[in-house]
N, C-alpha and C positions, 0 to 999 in steps of 0.2 A: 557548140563551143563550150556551153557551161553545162553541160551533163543532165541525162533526164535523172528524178530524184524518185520516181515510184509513178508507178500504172495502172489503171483498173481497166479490166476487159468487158464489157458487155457481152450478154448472151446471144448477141445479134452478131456479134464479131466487132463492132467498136471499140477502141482503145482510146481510152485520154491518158496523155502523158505531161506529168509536172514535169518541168526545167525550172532551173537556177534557183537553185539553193545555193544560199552564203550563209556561210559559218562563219566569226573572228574566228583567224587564224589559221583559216582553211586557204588553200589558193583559191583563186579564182580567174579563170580565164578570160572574165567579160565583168571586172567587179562594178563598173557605171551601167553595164545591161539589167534590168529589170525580169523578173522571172517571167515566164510565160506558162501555156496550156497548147497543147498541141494535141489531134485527132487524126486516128488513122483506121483507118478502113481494113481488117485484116480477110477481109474476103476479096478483095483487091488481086488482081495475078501481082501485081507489083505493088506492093502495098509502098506507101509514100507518108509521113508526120506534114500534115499542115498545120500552120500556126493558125488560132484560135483569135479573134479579136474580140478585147477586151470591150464590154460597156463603157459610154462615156461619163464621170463622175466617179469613176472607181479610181483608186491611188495608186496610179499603175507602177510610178518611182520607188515605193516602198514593196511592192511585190515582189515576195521570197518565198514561194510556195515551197511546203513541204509535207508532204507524202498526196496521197489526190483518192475521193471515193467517188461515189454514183448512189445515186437511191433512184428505181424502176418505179413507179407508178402503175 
């Protein structure tokens, strides 16, 4: 509903994808939803985005992710 805003692919075939970014001024389809992190499995035959749950203690109201990386280990 509020659009992914940028994706980082792991060489494993992982994907994380940020959602909801709000701009002023931007529309927004879901302006009281909170941004999320969603994971998708592209080796999957039917690859599917689940939603990520957040740590508790973290300011999940104020989350507006924008753009999203990885660091490998």
């Amino acid at each position: 509903e509020t659009g992914s805003e940028d994706i980082d692919i792991l060489p494993n075939g992982l994907a994380f994808i940020s959602s909801g970014l709000k701009y002023p001024g931007m529309h927004s389809f879901a302006p009281d939803k909170p941004g999320e992190i969603f994971l998708m499995d592209l080796n999957e035959g039917s690859p599917r985005a689940v939603e990520l749950r957040i740590s508790r203690g973290f300011d999940l109201a104020s989350f507006n992710p924008h753009g999203i990386s990885t660091y490998v280990d």
